[in-house]
N, CA, C and O atoms as a GROMACS GRO file, in nm:
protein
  536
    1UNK      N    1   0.085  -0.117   0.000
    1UNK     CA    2   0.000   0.000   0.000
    1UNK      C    3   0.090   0.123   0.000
    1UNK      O    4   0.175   0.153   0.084
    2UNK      N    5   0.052   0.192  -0.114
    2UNK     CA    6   0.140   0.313  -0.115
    2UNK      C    7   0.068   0.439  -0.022
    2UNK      O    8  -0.048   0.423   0.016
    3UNK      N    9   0.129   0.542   0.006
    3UNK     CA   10   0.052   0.673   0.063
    3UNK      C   11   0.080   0.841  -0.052
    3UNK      O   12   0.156   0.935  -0.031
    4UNK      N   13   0.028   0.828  -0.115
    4UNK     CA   14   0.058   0.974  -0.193
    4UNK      C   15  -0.001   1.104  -0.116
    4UNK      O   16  -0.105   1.115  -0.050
    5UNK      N   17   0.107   1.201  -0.148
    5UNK     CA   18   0.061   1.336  -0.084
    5UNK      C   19   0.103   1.445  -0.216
    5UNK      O   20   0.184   1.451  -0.308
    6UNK      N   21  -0.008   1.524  -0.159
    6UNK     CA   22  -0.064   1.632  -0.299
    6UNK      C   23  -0.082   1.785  -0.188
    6UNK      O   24  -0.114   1.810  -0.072
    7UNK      N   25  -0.036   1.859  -0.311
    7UNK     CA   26  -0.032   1.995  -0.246
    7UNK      C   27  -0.076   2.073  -0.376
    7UNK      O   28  -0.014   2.086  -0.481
    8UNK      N   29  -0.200   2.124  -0.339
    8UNK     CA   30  -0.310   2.198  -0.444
    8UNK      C   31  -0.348   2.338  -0.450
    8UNK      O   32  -0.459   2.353  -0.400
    9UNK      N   33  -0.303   2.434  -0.489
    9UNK     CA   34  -0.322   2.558  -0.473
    9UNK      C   35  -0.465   2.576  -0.556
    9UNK      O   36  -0.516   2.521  -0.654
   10UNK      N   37  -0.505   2.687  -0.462
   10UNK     CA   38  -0.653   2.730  -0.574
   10UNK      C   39  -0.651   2.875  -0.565
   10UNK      O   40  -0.611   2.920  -0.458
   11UNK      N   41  -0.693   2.973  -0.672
   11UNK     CA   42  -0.687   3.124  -0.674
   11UNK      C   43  -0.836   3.141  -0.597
   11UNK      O   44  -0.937   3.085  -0.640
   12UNK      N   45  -0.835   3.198  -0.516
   12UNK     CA   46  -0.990   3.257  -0.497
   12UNK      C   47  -0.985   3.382  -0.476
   12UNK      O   48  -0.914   3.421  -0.383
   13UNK      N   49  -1.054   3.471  -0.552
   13UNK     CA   50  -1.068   3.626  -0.493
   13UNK      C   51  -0.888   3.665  -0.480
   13UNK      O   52  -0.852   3.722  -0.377
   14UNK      N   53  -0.802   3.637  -0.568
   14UNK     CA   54  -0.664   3.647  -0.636
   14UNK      C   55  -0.610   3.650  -0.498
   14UNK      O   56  -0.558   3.754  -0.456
   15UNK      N   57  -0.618   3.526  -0.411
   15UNK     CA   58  -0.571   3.507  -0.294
   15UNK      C   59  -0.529   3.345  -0.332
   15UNK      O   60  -0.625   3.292  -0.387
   16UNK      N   61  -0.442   3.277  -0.322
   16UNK     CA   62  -0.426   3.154  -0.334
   16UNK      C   63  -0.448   3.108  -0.153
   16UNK      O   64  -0.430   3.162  -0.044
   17UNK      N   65  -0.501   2.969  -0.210
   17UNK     CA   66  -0.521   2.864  -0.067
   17UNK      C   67  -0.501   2.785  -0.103
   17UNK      O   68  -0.540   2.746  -0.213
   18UNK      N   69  -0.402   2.698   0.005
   18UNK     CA   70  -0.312   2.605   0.013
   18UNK      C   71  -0.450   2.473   0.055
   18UNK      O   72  -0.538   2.475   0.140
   19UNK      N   73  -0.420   2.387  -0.032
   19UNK     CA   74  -0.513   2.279   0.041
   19UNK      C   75  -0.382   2.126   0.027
   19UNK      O   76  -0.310   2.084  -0.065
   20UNK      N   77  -0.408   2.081   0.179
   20UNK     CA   78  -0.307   1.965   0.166
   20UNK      C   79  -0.385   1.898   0.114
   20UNK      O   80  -0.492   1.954   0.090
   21UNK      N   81  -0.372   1.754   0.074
   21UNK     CA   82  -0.444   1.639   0.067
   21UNK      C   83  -0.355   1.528   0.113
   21UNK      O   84  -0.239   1.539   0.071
   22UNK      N   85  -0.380   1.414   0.196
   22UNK     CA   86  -0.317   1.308   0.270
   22UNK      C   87  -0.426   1.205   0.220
   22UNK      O   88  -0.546   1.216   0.241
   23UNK      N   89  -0.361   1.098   0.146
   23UNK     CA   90  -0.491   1.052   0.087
   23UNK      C   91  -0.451   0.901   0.054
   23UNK      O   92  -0.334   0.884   0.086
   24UNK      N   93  -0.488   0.824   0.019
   24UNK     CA   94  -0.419   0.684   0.027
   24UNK      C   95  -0.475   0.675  -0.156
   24UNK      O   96  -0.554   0.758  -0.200
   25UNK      N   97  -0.409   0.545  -0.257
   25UNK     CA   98  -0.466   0.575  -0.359
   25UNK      C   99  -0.644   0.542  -0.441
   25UNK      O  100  -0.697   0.553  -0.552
   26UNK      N  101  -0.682   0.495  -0.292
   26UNK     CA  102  -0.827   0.477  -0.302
   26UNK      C  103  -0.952   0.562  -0.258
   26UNK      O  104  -1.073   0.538  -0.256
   27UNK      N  105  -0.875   0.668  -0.222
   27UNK     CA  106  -0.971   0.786  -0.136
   27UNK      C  107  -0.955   0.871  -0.225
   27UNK      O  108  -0.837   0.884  -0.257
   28UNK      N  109  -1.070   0.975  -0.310
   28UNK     CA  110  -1.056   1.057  -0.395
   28UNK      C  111  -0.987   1.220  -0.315
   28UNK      O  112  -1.006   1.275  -0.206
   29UNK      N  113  -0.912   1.246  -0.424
   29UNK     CA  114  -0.857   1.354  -0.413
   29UNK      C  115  -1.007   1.488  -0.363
   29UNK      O  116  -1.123   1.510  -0.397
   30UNK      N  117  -0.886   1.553  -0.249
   30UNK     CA  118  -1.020   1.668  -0.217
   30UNK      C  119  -1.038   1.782  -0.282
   30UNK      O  120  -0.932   1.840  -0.300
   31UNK      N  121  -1.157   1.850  -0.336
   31UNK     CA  122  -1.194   1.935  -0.450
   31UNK      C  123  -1.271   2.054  -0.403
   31UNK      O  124  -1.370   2.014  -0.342
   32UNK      N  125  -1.265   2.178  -0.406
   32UNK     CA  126  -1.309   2.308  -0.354
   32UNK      C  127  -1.404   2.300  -0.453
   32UNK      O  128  -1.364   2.274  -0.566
   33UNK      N  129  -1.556   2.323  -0.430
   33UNK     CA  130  -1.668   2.373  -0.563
   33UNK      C  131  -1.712   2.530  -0.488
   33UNK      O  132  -1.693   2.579  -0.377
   34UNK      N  133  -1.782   2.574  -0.616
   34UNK     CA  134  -1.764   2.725  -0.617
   34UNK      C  135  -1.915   2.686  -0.521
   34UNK      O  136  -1.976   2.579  -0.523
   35UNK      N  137  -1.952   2.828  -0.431
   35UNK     CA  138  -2.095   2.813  -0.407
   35UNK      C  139  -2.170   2.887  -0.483
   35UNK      O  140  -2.129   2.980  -0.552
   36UNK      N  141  -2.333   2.834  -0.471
   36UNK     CA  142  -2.448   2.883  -0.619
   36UNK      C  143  -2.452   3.022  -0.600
   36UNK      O  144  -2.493   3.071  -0.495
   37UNK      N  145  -2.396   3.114  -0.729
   37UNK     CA  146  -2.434   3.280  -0.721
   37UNK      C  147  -2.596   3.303  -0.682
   37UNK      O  148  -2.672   3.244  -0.758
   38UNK      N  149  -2.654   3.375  -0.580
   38UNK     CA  150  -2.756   3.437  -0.610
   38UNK      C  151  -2.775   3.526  -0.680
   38UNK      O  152  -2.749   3.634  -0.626
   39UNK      N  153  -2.838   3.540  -0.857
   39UNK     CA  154  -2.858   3.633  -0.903
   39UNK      C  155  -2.956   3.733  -0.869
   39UNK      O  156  -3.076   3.720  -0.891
   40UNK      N  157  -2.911   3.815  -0.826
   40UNK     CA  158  -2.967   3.980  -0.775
   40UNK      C  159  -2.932   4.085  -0.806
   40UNK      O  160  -2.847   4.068  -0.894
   41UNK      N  161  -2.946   4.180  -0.789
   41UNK     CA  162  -2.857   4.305  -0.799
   41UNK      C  163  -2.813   4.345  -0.660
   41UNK      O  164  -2.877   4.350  -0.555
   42UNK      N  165  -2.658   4.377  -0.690
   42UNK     CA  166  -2.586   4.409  -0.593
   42UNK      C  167  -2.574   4.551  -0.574
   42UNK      O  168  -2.549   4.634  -0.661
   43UNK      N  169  -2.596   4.572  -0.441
   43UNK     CA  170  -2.670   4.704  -0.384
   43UNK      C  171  -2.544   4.797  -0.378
   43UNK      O  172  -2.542   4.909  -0.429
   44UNK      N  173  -2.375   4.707  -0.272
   44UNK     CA  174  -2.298   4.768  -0.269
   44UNK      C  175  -2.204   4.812  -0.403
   44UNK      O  176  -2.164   4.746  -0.498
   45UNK      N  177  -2.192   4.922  -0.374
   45UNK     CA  178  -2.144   4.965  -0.490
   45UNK      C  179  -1.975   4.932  -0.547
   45UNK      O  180  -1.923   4.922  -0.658
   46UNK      N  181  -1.937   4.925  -0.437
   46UNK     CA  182  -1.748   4.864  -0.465
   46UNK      C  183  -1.757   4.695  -0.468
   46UNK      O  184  -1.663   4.629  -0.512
   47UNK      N  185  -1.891   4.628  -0.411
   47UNK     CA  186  -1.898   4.519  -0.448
   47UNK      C  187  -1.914   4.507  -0.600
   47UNK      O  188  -1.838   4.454  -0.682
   48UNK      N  189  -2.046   4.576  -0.619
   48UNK     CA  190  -2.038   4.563  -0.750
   48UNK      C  191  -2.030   4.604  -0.885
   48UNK      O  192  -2.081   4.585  -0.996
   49UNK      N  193  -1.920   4.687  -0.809
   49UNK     CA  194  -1.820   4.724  -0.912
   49UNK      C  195  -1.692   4.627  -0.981
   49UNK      O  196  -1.649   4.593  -1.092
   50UNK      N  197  -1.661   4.608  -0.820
   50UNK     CA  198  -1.533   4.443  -0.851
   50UNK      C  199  -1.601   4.300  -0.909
   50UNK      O  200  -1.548   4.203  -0.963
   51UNK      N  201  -1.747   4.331  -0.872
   51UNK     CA  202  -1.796   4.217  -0.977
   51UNK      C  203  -1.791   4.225  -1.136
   51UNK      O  204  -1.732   4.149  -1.212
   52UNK      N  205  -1.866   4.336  -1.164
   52UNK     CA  206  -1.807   4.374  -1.284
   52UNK      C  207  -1.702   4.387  -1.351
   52UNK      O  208  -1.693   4.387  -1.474
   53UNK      N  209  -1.613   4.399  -1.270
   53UNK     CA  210  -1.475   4.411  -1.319
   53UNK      C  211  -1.435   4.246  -1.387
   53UNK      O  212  -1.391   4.224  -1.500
   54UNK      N  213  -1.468   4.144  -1.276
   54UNK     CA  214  -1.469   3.996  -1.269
   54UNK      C  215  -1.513   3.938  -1.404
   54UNK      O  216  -1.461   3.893  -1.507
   55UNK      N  217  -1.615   3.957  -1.361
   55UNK     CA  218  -1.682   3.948  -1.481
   55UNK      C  219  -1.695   3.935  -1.621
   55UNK      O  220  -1.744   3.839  -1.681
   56UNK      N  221  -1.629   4.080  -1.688
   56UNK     CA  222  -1.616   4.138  -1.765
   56UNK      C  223  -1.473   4.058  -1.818
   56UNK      O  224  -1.444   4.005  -1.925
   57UNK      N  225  -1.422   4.070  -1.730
   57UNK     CA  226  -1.256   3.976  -1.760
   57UNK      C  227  -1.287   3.834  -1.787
   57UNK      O  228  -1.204   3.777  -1.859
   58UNK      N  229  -1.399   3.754  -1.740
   58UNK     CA  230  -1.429   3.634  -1.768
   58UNK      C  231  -1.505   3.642  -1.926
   58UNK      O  232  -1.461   3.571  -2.016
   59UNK      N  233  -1.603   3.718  -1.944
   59UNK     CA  234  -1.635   3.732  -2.104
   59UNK      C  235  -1.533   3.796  -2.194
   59UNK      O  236  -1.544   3.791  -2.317
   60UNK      N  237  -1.483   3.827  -2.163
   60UNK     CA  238  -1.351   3.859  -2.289
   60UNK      C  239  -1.301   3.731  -2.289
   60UNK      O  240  -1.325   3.671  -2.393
   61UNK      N  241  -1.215   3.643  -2.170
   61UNK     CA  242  -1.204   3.532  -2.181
   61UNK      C  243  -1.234   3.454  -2.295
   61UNK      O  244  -1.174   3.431  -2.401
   62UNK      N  245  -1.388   3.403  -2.226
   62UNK     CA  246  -1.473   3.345  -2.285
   62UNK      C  247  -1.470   3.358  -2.452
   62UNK      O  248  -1.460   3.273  -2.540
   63UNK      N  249  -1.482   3.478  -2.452
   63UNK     CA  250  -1.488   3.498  -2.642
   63UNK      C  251  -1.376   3.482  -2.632
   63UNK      O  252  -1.385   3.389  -2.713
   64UNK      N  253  -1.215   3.484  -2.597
   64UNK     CA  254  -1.126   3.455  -2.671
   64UNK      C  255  -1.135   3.322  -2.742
   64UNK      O  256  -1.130   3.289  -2.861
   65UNK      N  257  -1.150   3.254  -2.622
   65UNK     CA  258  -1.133   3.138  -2.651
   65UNK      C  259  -1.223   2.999  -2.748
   65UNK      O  260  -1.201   2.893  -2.807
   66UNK      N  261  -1.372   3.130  -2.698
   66UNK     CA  262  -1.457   3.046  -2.831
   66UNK      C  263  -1.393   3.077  -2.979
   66UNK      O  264  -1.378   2.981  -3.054
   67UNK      N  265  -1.355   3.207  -3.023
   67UNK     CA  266  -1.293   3.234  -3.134
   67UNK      C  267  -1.228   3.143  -3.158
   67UNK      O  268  -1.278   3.053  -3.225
   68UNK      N  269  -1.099   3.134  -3.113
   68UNK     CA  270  -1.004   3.050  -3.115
   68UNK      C  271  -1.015   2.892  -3.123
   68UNK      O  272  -0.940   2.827  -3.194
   69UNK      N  273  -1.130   2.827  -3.034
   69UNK     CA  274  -1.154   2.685  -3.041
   69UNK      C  275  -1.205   2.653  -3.164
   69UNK      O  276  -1.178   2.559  -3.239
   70UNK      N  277  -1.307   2.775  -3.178
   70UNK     CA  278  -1.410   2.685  -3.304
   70UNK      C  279  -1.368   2.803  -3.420
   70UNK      O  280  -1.468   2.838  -3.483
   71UNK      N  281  -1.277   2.853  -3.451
   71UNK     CA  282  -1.246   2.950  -3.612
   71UNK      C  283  -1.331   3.010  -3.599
   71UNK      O  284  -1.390   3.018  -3.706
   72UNK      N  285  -1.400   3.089  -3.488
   72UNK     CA  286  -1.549   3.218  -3.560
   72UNK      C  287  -1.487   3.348  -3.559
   72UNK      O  288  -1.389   3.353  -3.485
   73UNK      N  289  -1.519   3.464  -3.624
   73UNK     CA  290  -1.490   3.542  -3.580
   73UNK      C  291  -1.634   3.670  -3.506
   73UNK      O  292  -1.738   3.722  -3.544
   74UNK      N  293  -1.539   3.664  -3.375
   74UNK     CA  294  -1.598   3.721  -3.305
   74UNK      C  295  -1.562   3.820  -3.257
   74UNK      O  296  -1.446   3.844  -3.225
   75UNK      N  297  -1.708   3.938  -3.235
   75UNK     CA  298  -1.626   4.087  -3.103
   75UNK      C  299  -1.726   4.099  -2.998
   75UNK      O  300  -1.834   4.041  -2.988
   76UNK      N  301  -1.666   4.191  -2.916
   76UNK     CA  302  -1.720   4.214  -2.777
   76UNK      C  303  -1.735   4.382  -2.771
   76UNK      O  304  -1.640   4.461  -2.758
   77UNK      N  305  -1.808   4.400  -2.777
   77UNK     CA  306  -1.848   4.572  -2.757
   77UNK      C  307  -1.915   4.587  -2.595
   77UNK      O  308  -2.018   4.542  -2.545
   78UNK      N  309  -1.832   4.652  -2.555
   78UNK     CA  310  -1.933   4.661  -2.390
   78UNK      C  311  -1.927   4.852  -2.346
   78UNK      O  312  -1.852   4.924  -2.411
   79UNK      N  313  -1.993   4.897  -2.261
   79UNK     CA  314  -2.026   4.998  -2.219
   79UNK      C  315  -2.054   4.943  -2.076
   79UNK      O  316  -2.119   4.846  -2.036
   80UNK      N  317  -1.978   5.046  -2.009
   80UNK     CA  318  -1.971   5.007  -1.879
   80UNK      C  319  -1.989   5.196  -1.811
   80UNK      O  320  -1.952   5.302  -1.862
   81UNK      N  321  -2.059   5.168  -1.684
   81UNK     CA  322  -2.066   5.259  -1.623
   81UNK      C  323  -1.993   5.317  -1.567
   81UNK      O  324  -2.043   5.416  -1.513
   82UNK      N  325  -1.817   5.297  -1.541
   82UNK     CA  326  -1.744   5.262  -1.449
   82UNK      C  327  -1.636   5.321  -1.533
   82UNK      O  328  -1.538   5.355  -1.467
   83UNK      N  329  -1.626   5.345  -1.675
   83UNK     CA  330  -1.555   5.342  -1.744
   83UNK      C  331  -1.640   5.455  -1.835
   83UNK      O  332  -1.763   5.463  -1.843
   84UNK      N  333  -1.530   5.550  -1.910
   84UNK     CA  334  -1.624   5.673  -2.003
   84UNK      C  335  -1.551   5.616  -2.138
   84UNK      O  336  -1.541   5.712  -2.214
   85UNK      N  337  -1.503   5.517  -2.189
   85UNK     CA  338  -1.472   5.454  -2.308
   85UNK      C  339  -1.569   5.331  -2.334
   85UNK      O  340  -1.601   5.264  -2.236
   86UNK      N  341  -1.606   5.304  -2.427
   86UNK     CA  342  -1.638   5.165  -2.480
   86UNK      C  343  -1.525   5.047  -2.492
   86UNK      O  344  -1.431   5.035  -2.571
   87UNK      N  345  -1.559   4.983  -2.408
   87UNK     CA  346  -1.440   4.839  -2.446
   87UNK      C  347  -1.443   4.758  -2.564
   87UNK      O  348  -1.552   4.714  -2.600
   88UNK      N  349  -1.354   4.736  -2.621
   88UNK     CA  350  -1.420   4.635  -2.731
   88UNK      C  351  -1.278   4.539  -2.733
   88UNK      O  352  -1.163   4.558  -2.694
   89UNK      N  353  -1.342   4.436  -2.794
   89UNK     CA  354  -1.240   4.329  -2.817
   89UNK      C  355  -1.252   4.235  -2.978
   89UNK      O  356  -1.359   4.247  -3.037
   90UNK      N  357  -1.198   4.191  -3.009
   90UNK     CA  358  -1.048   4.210  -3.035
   90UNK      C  359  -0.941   4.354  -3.004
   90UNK      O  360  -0.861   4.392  -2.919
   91UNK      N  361  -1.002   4.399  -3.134
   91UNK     CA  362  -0.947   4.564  -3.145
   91UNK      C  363  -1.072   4.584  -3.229
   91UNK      O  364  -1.151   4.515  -3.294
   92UNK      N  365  -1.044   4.761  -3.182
   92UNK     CA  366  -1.177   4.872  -3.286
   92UNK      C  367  -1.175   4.824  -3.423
   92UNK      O  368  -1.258   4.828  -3.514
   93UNK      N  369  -1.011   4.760  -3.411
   93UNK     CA  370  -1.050   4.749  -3.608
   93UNK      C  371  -1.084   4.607  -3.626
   93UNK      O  372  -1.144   4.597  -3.733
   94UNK      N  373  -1.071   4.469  -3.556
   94UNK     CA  374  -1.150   4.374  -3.532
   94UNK      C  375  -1.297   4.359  -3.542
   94UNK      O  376  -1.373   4.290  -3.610
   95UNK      N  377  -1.309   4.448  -3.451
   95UNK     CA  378  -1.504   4.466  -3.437
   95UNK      C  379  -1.530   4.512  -3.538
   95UNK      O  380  -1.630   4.453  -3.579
   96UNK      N  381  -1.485   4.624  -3.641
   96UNK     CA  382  -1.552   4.640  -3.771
   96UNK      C  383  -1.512   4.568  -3.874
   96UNK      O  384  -1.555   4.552  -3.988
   97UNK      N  385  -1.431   4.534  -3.822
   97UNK     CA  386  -1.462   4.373  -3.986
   97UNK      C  387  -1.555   4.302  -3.986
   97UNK      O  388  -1.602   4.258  -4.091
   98UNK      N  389  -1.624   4.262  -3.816
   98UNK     CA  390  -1.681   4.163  -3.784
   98UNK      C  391  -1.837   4.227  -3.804
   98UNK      O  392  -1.939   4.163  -3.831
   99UNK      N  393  -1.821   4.387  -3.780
   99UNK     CA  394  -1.976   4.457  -3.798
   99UNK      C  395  -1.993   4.472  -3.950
   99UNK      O  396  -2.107   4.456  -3.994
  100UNK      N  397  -1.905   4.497  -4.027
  100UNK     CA  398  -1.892   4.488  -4.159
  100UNK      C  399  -1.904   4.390  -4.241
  100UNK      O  400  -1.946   4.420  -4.352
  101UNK      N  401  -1.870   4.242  -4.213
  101UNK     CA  402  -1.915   4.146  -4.242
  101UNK      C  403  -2.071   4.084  -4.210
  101UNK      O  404  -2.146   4.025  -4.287
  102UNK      N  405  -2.087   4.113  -4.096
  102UNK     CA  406  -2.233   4.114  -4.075
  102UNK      C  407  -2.331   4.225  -4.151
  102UNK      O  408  -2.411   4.164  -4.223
  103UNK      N  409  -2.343   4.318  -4.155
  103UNK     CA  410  -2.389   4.413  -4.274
  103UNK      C  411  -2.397   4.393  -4.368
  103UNK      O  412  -2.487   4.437  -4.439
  104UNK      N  413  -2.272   4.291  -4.419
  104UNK     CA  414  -2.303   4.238  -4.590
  104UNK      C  415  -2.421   4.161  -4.586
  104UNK      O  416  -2.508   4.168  -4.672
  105UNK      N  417  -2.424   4.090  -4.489
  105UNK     CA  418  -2.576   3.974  -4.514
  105UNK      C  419  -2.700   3.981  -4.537
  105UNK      O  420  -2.759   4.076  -4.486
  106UNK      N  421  -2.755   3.913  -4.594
  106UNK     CA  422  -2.857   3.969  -4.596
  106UNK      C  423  -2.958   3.921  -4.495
  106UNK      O  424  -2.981   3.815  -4.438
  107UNK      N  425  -3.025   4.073  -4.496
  107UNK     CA  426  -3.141   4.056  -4.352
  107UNK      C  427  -3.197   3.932  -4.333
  107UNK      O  428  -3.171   3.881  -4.224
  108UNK      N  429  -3.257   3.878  -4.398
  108UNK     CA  430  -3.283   3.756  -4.351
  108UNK      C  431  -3.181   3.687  -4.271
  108UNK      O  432  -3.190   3.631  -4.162
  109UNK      N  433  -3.078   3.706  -4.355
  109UNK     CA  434  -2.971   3.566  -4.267
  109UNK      C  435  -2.923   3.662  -4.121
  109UNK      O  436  -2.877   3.603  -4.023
  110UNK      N  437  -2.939   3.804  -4.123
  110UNK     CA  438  -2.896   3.846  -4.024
  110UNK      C  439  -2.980   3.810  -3.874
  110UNK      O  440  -2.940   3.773  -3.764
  111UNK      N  441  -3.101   3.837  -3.923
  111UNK     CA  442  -3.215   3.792  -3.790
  111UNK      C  443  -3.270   3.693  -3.794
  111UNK      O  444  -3.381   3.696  -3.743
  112UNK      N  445  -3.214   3.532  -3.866
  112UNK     CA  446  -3.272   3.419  -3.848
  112UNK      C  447  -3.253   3.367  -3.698
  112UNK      O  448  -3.330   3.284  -3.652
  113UNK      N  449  -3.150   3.418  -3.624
  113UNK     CA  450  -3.147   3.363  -3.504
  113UNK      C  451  -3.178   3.482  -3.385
  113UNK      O  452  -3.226   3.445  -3.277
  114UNK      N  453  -3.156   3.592  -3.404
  114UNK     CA  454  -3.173   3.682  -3.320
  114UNK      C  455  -3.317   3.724  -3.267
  114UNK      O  456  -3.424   3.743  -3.324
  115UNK      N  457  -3.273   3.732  -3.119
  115UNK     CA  458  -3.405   3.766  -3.040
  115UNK      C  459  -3.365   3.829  -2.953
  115UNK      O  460  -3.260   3.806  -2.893
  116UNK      N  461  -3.466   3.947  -2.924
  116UNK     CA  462  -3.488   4.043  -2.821
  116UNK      C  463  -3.594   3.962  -2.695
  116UNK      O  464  -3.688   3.884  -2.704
  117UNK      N  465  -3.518   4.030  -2.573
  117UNK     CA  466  -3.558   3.996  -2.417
  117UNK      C  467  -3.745   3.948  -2.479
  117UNK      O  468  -3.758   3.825  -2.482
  118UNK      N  469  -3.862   4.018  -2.519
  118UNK     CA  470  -3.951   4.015  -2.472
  118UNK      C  471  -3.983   3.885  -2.564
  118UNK      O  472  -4.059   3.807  -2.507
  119UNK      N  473  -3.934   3.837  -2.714
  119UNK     CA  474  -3.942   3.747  -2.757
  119UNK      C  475  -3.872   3.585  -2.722
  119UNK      O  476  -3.897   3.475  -2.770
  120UNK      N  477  -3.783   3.627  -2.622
  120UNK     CA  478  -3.715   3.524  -2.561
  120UNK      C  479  -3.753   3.483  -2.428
  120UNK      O  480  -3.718   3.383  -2.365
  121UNK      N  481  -3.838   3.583  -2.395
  121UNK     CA  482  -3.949   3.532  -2.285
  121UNK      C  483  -4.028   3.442  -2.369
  121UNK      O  484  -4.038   3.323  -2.341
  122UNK      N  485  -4.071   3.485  -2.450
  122UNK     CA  486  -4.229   3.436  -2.486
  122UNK      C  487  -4.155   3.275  -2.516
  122UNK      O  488  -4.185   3.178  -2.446
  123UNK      N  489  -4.078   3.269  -2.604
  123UNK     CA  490  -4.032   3.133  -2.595
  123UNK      C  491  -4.021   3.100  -2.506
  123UNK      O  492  -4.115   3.030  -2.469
  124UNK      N  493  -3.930   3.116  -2.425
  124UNK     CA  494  -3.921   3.034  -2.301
  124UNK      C  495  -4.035   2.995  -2.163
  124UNK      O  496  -4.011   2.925  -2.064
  125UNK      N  497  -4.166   3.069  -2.199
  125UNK     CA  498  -4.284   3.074  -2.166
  125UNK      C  499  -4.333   2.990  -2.246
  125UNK      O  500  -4.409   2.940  -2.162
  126UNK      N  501  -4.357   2.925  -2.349
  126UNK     CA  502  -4.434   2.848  -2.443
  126UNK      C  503  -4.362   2.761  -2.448
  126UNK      O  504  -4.428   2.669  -2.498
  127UNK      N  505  -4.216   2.713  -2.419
  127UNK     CA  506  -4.137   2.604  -2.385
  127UNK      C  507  -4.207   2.577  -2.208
  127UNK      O  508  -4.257   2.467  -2.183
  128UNK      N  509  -4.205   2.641  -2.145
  128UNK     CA  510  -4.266   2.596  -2.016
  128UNK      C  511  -4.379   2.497  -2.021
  128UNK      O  512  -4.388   2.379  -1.987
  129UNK      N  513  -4.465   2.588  -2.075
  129UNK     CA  514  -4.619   2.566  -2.109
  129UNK      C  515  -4.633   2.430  -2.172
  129UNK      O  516  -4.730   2.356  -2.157
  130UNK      N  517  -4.526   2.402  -2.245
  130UNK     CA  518  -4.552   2.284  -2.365
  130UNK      C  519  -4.486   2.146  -2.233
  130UNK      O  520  -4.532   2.032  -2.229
  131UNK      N  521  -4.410   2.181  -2.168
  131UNK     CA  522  -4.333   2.061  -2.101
  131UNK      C  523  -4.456   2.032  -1.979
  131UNK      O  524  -4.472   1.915  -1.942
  132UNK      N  525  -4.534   2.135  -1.923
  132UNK     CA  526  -4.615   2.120  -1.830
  132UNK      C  527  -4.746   2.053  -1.891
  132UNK      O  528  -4.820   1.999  -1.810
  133UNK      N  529  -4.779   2.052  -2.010
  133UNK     CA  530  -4.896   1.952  -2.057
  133UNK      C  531  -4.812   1.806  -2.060
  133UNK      O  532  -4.886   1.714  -2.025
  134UNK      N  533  -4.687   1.767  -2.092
  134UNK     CA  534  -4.686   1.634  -2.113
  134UNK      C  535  -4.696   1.579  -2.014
  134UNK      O  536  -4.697   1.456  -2.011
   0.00000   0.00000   0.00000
C-alpha cells in the first residue's frame, strides 16, 4: 500500500489557498466547488463594481477562446458605467470587420437567429407551457 501526498493551490478572490491532501490511492482527491451565485442586484457599490470588473474579464475570456476553439470570428463591444470609453475586443479594427461582415448579409440571414428579451421570454414561456402539458 502506497501513501501519496498532494499539495493543491486554488486562486480565490486572487488570494491563493493552500489545500493539503493526505490521501491513500483509493480515497478521492479533495476538491473546492464554487458556491451557487444568487442572481440579484448588488446594492454595494465597490462590491459591484469588482464584480463587474470579474466578470467582464471572464467574457472577454470566454470569447477569446470560443474564437479560437471553433475559427469564428468574433467581437465584444461593452459599455460600462465605471468606465467613459467603450471596451471592445479584439481591437476597434477587429469589431468592424466583424460589424462589416455582418452588414453584408442579408437581412434575412442576419435575424434568423436573433431575439430580443420580450421574444425570448415568450419562448421560453411556451417552452414551459408545452413541457407542463406532457
Amino acid at each position: 500500500m502506497s501513501i501519496s501526498v498532494s499539495l493543491q493551490l486554488y486562486l480565490y478572490n486572487n488570494v491563493f489557498l493552500r489545500q493539503h491532501s493526505f490521501h491513500t490511492p483509493f480515497s478521492p482527491p479533495i476538491v473546492m466547488t464554487r458556491k451557487k451565485v444568487k442572481l440579484a442586484y448588488i446594492t454595494n457599490d465597490s462590491a459591484r463594481k469588482a464584480t463587474f470588473k470579474n466578470r467582464k474579464r471572464g467574457l472577454m475570456k470566454m470569447v477569446s477562446e470560443l474564437s479560437t476553439l471553433c475559427e469564428i470570428d468574433a467581437c465584444v463591444i461593452l459599455y460600462s458605467p465605471y468606465d467613459y470609453q467603450l471596451e471592445v475586443w479584439p481591437s476597434p479594427l477587429g469589431v468592424q470587420r466583424v460589424l462589416a461582415y455582418f452588414k453584408k448579409m442579408p437581412e434575412m440571414e442576419q435575424s434568423r437567429k436573433m431575439v430580443n428579451q420580450e421574444s425570448f421570454l415568450r419562448q421560453r414561456i411556451e417552452k414551459g407551457n408545452e413541457q407542463l402539458k406532457k
